[in-house]
C-alpha positions as CSV (number, residue, x, y, z in Angstrom):
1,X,-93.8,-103.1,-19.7
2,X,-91.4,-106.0,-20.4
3,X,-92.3,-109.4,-18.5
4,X,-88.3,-110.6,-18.6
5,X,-85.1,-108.8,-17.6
6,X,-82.2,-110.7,-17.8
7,X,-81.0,-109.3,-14.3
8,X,-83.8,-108.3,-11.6
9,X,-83.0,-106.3,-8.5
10,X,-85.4,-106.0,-5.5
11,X,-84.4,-103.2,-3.8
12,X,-83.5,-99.4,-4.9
13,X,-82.0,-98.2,-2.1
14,X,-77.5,-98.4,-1.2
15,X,-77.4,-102.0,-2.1
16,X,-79.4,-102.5,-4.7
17,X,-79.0,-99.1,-7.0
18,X,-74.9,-99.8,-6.4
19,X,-74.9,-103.1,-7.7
20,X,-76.6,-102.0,-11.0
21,X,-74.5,-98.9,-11.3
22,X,-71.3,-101.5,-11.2
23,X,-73.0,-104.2,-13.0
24,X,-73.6,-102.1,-15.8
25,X,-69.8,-100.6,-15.5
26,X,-68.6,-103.5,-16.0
27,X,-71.1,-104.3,-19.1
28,X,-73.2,-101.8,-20.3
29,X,-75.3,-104.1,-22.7
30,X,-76.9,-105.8,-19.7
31,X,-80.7,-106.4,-19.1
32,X,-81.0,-105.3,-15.8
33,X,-84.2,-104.3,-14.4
34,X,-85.3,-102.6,-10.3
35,X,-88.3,-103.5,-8.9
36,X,-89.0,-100.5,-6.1
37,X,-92.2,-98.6,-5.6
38,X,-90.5,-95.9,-3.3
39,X,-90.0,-92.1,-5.0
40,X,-87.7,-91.1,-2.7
41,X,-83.8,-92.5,-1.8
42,X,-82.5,-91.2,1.3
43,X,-79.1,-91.5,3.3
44,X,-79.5,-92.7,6.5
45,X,-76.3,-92.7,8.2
46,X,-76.8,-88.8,8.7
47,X,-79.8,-88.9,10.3
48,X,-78.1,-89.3,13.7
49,X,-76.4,-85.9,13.1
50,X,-79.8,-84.4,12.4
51,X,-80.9,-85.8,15.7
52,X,-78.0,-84.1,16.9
53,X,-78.6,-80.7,15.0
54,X,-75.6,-81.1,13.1
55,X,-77.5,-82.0,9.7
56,X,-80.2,-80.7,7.5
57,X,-82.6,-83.4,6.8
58,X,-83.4,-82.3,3.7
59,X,-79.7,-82.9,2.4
60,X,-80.1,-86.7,3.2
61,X,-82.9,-87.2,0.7
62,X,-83.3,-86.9,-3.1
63,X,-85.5,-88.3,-5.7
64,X,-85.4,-92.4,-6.5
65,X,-85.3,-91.5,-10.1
66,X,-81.9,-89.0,-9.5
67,X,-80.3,-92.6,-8.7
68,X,-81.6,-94.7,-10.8
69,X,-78.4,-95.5,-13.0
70,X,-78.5,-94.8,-16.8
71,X,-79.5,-97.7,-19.0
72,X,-81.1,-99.6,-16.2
73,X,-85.0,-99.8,-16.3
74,X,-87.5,-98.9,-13.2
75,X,-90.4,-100.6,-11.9
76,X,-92.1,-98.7,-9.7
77,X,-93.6,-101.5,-7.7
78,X,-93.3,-103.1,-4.8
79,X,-92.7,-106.7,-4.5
80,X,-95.3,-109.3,-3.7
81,X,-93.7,-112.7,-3.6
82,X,-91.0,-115.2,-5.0
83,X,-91.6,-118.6,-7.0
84,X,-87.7,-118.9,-7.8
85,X,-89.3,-122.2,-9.3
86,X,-90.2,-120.7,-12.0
87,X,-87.9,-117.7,-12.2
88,X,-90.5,-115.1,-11.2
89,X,-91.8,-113.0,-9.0
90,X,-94.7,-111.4,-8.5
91,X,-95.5,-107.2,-8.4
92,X,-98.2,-105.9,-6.4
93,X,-100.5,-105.7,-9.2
94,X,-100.8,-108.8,-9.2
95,X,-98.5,-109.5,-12.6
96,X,-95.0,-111.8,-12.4
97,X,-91.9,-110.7,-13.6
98,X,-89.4,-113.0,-15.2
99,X,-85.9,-113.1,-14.9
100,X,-82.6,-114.9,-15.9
101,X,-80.7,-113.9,-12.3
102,X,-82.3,-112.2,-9.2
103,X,-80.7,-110.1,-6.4
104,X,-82.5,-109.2,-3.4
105,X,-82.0,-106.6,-1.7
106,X,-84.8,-104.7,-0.1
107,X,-83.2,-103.1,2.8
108,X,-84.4,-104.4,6.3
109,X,-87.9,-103.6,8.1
110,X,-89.2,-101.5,11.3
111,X,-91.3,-102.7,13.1
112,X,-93.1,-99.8,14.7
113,X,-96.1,-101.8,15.9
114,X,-94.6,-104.4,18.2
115,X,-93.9,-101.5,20.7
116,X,-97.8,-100.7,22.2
117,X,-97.8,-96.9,22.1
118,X,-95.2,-96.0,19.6
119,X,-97.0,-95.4,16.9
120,X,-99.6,-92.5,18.3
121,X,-96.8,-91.0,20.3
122,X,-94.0,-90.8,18.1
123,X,-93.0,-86.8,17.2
124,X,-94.6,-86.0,20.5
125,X,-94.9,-86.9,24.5
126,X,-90.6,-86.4,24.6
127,X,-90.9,-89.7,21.9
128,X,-88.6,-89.6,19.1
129,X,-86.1,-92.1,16.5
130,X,-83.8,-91.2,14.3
131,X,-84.8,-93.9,12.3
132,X,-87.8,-92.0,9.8
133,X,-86.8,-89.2,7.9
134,X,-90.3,-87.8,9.6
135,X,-89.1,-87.8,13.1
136,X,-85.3,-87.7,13.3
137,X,-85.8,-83.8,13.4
138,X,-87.8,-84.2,16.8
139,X,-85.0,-85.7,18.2
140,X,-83.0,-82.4,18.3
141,X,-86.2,-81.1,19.8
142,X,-86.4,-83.1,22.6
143,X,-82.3,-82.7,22.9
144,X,-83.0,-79.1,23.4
145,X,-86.5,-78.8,25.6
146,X,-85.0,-81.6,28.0
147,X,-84.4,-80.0,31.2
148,X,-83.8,-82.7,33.5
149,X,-84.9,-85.8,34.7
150,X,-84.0,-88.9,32.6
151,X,-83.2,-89.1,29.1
152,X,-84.0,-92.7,27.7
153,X,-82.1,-94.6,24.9
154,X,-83.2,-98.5,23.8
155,X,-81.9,-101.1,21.7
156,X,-83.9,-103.6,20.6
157,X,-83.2,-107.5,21.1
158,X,-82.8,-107.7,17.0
159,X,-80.5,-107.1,14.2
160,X,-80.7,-103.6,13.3
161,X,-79.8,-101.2,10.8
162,X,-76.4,-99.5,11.9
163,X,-75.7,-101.6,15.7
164,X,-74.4,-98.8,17.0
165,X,-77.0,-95.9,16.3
166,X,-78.6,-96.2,19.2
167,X,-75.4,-95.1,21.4
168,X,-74.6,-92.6,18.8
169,X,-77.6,-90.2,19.6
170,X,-76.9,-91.4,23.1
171,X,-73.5,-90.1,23.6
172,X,-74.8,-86.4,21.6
173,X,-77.3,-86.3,24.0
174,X,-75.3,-86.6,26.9
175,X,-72.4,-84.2,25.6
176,X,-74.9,-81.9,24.8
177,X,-76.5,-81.8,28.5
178,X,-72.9,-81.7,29.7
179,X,-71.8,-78.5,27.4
180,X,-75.3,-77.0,28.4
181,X,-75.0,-78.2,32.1
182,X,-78.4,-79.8,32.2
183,X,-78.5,-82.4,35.1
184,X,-80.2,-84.8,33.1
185,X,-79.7,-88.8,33.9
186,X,-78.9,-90.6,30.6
187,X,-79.8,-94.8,30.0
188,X,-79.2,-96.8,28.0
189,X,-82.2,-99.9,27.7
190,X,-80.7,-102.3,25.9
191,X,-81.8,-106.1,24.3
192,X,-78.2,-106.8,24.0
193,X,-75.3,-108.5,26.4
194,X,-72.9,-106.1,25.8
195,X,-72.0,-102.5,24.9
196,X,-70.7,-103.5,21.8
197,X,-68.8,-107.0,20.3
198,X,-65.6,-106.1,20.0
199,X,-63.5,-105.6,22.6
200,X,-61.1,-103.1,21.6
201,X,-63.9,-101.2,20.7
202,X,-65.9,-101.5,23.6
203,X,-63.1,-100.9,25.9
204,X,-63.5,-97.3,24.8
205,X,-67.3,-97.1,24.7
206,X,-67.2,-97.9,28.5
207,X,-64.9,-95.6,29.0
208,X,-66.9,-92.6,27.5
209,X,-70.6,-94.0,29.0
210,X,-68.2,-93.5,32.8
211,X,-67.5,-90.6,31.5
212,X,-71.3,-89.3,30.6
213,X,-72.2,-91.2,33.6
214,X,-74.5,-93.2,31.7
215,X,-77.0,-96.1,33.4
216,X,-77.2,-99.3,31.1
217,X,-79.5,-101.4,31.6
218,X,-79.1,-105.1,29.7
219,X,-81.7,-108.5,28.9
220,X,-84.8,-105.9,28.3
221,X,-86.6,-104.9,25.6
222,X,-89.2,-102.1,25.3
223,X,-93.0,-103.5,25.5
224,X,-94.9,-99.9,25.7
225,X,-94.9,-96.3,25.7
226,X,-97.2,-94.5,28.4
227,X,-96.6,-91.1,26.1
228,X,-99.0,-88.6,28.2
229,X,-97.6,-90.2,31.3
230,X,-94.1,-89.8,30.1
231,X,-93.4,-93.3,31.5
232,X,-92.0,-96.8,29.3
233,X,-92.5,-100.3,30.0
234,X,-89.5,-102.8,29.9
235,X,-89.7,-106.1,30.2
236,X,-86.9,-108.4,30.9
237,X,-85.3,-111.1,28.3
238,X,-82.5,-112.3,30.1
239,X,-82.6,-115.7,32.2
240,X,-81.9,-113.4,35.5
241,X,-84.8,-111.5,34.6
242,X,-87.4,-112.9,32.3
243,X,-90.8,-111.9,31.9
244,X,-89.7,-108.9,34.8
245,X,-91.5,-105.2,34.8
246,X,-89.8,-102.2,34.6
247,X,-91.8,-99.1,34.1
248,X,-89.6,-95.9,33.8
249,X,-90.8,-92.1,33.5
250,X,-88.8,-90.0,31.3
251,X,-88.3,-87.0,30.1
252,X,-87.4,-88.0,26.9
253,X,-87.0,-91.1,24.9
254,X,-85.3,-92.4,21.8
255,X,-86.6,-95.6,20.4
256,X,-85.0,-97.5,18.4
257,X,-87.8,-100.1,16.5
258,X,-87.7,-103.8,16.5
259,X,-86.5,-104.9,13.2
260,X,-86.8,-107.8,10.8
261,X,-86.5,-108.9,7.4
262,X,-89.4,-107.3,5.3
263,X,-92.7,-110.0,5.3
264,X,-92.4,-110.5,1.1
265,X,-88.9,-112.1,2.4
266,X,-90.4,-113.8,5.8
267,X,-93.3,-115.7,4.1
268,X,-91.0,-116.7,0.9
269,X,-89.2,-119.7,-0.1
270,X,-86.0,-117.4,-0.5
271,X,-85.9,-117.1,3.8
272,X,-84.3,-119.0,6.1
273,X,-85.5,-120.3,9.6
274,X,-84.9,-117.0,11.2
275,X,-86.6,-114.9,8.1
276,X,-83.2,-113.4,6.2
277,X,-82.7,-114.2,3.1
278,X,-80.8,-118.1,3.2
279,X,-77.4,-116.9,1.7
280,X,-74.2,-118.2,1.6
281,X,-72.2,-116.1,3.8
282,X,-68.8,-115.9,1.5
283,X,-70.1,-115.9,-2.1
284,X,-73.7,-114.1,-1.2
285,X,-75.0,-116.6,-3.3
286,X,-78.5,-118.5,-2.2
287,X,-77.9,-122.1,-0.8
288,X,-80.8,-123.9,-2.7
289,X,-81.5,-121.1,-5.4
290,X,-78.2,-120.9,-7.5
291,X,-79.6,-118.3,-9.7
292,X,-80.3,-115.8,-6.6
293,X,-78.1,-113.5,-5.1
294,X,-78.7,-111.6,-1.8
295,X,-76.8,-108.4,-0.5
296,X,-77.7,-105.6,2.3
297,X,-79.6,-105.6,5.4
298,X,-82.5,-108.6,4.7
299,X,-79.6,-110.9,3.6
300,X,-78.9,-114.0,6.1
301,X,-75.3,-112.7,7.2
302,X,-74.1,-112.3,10.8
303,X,-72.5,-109.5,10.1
304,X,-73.7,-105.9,11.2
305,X,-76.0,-104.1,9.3
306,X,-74.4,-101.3,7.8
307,X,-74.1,-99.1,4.7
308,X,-69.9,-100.2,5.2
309,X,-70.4,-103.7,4.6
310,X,-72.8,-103.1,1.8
311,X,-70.1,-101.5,0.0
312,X,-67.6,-104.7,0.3
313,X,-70.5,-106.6,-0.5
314,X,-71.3,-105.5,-4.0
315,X,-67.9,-106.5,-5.6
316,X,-68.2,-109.7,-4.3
317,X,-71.6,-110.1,-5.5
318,X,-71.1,-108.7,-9.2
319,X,-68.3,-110.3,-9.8
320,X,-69.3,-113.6,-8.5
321,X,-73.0,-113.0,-10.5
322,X,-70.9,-112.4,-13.7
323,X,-68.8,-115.1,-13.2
324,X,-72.1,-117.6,-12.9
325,X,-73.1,-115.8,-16.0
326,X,-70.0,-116.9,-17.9
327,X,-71.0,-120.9,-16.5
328,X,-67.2,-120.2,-14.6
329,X,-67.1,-121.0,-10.8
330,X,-67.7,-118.4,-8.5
331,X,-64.4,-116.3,-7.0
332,X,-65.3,-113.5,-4.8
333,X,-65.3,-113.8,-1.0
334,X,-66.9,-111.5,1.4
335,X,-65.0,-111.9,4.6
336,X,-67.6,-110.6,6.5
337,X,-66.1,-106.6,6.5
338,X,-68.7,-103.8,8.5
339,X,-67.4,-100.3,9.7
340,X,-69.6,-98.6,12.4
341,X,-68.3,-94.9,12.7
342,X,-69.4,-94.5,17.1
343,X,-70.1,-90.7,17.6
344,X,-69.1,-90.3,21.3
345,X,-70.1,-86.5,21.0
346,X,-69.8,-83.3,19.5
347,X,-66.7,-83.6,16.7
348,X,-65.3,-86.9,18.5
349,X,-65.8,-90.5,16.5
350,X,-64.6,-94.0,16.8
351,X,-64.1,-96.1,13.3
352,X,-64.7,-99.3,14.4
353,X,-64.0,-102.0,11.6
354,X,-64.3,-105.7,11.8
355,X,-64.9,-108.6,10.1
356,X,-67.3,-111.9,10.9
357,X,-65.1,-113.0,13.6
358,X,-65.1,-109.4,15.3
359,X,-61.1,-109.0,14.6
360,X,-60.3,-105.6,13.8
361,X,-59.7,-105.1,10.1
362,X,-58.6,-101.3,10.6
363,X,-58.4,-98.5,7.4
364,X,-56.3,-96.0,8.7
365,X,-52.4,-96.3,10.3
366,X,-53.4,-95.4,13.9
367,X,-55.1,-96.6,16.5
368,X,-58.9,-96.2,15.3
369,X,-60.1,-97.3,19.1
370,X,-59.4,-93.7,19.7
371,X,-62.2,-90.9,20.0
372,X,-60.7,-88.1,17.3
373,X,-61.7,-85.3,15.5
374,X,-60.5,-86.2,12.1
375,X,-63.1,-89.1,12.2
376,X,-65.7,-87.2,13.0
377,X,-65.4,-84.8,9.7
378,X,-65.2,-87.4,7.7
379,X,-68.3,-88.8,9.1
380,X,-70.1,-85.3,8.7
381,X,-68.5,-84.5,5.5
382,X,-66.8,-87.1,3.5
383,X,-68.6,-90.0,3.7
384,X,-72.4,-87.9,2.3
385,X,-70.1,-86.6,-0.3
386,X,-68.9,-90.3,-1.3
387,X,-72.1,-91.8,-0.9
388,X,-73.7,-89.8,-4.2
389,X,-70.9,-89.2,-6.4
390,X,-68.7,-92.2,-5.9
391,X,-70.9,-95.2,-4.4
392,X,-74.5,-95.2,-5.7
393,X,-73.1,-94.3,-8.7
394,X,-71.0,-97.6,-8.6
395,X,-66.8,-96.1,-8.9
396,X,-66.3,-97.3,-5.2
């Protein structure tokens, strides 16, 4: 195996395999090498409709290698540490790997075990997450078997993949129980402040939790799972209600995991006080490592975490990457773009789109505040279909 690569990407998953795939449109002669261990590539955003039972997990996943693009090398490794010192890091055998220029971007990290219980009663006890491609198949299970009672829905009190998947599963649920006429009291236990942050958006989102006749519950976060008791601890965050108890029985319960940056990131010199990787938030370019790029979920943006804002990320990144390659000033601006498609139930969607300061920076010549069909196909349909044959392989 080579020790050097002019170009070394951490990270094979949307960010990281996109940014090759244009890199190496752009300049097919390019040393570029990713650094992933995992076999498998999967796409995420669906797995809330296979909660729902409007998706076959196995359609979300295909093999790493299948995505891999063309004159790009693999290492099938895992990443054990940075010394951007010496323009290395180091595999999990142990060995370092040179480079010219490094990207990071190894997708974000859940953390399963800060929630006591979750771990031994996850895929049973009414305990599910769309967020493994193991358990979001339960979900739908636990749609279906739940026959009243309460039906519980959390939100953790950190970034997160996709802000608004949480609600989306939520608002399924709820339509579901209200096609099938199941009195069944939905919640939402949320970490947050708000429903969501922007307005115009949220203006809606209230609308259809009145509608659902949804509970919300703000300031908590979920400390333990009681899974043969069907019962969850919350405990307050919020000034009015810090360190306060809540135990609630359910009949179901969708978690949603704590989430950070992945640890190789946390304990390196790439991270910043908060453990993202210390980006500067228009060029994506490291503020102390000039030769260091970072892009996707682990990068230090406040911006939402999405698979949207990964796509208007990579531009920027390659073309301000080839620009430093070229000694030139960097040019391209991220202006902070994320889309969060809101399923509000069966074939209804919000596209919400923003930018860093939350201002709408709307696709579409209509009013996209709107719940309408149209939006939900293209969720279902068009953006799977994009995702492999237009943005992994790096034409969008």
């Amino acid at each position: 195996m080579k020790t050097h690569h002019s170009i070394v990407i951490v990270g094979g998953g949307n960010a990281g395999i996109s940014i090759a795939a244009q890199l190496l449109r752009k300049d097919s002669s390019l040393d570029i090498a990713i650094v992933d261990g995992a076999k498998k590539h999967y796409y995420q955003p669906a797995w809330t409709l296979v909660g729902g039972g409007e998706f076959n997990i196995q359609d979300t996943e295909r093999d790493e290698a299948s995505v891999i693009p063309e004159g790009c090398t693999w290492i099938q490794q895992m990443v054990a540490g940075f010394k951007p010192e010496e323009n290395k890091i180091t595999l999990a055998d142990g060995s370092d790997l040179a480079y010219d220029y490094l990207i990071t971007a190894p997708g974000i990290q859940l953390n399963w075990g800060e929630i006591k219980g979750l771990k031994e009663n996850l895929g049973k006890n009414g305990v599910c997450s769309n967020y493994s491609f193991a358990t979001a198949p339960y979900t739908w299970e636990c749609i279906q078997n739940t026959k009243g009672g309460k039906a519980l829905f959390t939100n953790p009190n950190t970034p997160i993949k996709c802000g608004g998947a949480p609600q989306k599963i939520m608002y399924l649920a709820a339509d579901y129980f209200k096609k099938h006429q199941v009195s069944t009291q939905v919640e939402l236990w949320s970490g947050g402040t708000r429903v969501f942050g922007v307005e115009k958006y949220e203006n809606t989102l209230k609308k259809v939790i009145a509608r659902y006749g949804i509970h919300t519950q703000f300031f908590v976060k979920l400390a333990e799972i009681d899974g043969p008791a069907k019962k969850a601890k919350f405990v307050g965050i919020g000034e009015g209600n810090k360190d306060q108890e809540y135990w609630v029985a359910y009949d179901m319960i969708h978690v949603t995991p704590p989430q950070s940056a992945p640890d190789f990131i946390k304990n390196s010199p790439l991270a910043n006080a908060t453990g993202w990787v210390d980006v500067e938030k228009f060029t994506l370019q490291h503020v102390r490592y000039k030769n260091i790029f970072g892009c996707g979920d682990a990068a230090g943006l406040p911006v939402s975490r999405t698979g949207a804002a990964i796509r208007k990320q990579v531009p920027v990144l390659v073309e301000n990457l080839l620009e430093l390659m070229k000694g030139e000033s960097l040019k391209g601006v991220y202006n902070g773009y994320s889309s969060c498609p809101i399923i509000t139930g069966y074939d209804q969607l919000v596209l919400a789109e923003f930018d860093y300061n939350n201002n709408p920076m709307e696709t579409f010549p209509f009013d996209q505040s709107k719940e309408r069909w149209s939006m939900y196909q293209m969720k279902k349909y068009l953006l799977p279909y994009l995702y492999w044959n237009q943005i992994l392989p790096g034409r969008m």
